[in-house]
C-alpha positions in Angstrom: 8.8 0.7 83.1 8.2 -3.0 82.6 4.8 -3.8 81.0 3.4 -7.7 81.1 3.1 -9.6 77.9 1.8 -12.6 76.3 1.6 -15.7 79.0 2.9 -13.0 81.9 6.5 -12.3 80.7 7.4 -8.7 81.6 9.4 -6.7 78.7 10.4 -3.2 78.8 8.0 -0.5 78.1 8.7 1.1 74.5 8.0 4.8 74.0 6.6 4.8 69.8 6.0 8.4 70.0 6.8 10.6 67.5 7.7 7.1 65.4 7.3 7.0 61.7 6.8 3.1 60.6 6.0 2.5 57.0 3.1 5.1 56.0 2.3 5.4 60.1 3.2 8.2 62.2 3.0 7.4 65.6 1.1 10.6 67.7 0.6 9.1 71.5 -0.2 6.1 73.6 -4.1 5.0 73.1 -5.9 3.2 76.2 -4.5 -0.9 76.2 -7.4 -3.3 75.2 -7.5 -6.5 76.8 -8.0 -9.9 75.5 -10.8 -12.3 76.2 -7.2 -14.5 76.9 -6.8 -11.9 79.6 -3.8 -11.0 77.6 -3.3 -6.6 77.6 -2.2 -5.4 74.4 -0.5 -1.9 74.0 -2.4 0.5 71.5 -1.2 3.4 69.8 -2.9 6.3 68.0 -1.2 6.7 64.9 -2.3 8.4 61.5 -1.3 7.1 58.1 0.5 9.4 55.7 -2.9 9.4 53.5 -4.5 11.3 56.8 -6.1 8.2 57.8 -6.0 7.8 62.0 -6.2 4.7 63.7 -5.7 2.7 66.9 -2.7 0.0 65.7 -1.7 -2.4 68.1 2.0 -2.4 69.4 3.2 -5.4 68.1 2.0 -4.8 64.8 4.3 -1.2 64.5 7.3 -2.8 65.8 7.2 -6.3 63.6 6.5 -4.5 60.3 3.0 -6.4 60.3 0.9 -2.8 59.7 2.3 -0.1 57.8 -0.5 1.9 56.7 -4.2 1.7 56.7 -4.5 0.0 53.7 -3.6 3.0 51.2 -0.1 1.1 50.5 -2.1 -1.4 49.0 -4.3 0.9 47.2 -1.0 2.6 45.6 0.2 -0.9 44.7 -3.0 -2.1 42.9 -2.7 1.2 40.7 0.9 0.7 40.1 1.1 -2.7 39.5 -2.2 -3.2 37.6 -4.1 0.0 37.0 -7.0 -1.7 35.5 -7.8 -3.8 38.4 -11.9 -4.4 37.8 -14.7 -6.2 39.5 -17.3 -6.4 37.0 -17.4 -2.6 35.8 -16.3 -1.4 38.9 -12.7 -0.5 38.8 -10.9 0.5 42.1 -9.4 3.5 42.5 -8.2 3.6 46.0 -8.7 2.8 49.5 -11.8 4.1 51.1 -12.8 4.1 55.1 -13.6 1.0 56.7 -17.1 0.2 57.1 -17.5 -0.2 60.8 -20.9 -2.6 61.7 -23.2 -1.9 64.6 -21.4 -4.5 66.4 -17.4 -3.1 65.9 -16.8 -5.2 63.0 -14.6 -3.9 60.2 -15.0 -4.3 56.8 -12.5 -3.2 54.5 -13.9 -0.9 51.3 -12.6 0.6 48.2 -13.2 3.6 46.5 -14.6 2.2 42.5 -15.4 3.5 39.5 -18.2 2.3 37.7 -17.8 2.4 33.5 -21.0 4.6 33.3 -18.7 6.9 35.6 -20.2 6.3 39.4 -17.9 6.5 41.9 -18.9 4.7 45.0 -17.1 2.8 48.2 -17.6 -0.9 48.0 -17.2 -3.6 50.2 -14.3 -5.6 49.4 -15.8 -8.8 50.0 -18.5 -7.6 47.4 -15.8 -6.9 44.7 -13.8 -10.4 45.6 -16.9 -12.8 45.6 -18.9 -10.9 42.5 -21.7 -9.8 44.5 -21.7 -6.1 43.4 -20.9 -5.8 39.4 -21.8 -2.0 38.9 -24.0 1.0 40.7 -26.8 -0.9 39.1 -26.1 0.7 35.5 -26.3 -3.3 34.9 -29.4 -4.5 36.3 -31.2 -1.9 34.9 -29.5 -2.4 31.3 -30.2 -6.4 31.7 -34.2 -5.6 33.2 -34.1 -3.2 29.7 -33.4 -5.4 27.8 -35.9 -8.2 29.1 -38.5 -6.0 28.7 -37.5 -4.8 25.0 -37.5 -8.8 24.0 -41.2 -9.2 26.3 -42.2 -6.3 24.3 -40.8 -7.6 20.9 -42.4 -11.5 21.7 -45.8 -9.9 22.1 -45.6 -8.0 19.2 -44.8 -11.1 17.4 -47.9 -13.1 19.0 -50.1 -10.3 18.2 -49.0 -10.2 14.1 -49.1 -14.2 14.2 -52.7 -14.4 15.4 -54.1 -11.8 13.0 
């Protein structure tokens, strides 16, 4: 069966069934999705060794470009550097994608916050600093503030006596 590829050049049809690429095994053919290019792109449904399943395109099982979910990389942060930390977060594996209203996906990871919180974070919140802790931190900091409000007032209140 000849299928059409990029720019209209036909190639052969290749059967991934039952194909196990990296951390992917491949279970059966998913519906193609096509392009705003026009271009058709072959899908397959395929679960990860961790039990994650997902629709990977074709192209990306036979270069090598996806082999796994994500949970290879998970594995290699805590093998490489087990103390990987955002803030007090520190991750502790791959979690699901978060998946927007509008399809979007956003890569999280599953963190553990120092006051022992587990929670799945955004990635992007971990990489640009916007999520520190479960909020163990703001409420420490806002503490604080108020012990020293507290302590000023006291001081104000002994100085005009």
């Amino acid at each position: 069966m000849l299928e059409h590829g990029h720019r209209g050049h036909s190639r052969k049809f290749i059967d991934l069934t039952g194909a196990k690429i990296g951390r992917w095994e491949v279970q059966d053919r998913a519906p193609s999705i096509i392009e705003k290019s026009g271009n058709r792109r072959t899908m397959w449904n395929c679960v990860c060794r961790c039990g994650y399943r997902m629709e990977v395109r074709a192209e990306y099982l036979t270069t090598g470009r996806s082999l796994s979910c994500g949970c290879y990389r998970s594995d290699v942060l805590r093998g490489t550097r087990k103390s990987k930390k955002y803030g007090r977060w520190k991750v502790l594996g791959k979690a699901l994608d978060h998946i927007t209203p509008s399809g979007r996906r956003h890569k999280q990871w599953t963190c553990r916050c120092t006051c022992g919180v587990e929670k799945d974070v955004l990635e992007t919140n971990l990489r640009q600093g916007l999520s520190q802790s479960c909020g163990c931190l703001r409420r420490e900091i806002l503490a604080e503030a108020r012990r020293q409000a507290k302590l000023k007032r006291q001081e104000m209140t002994q100085c005009g006596n």
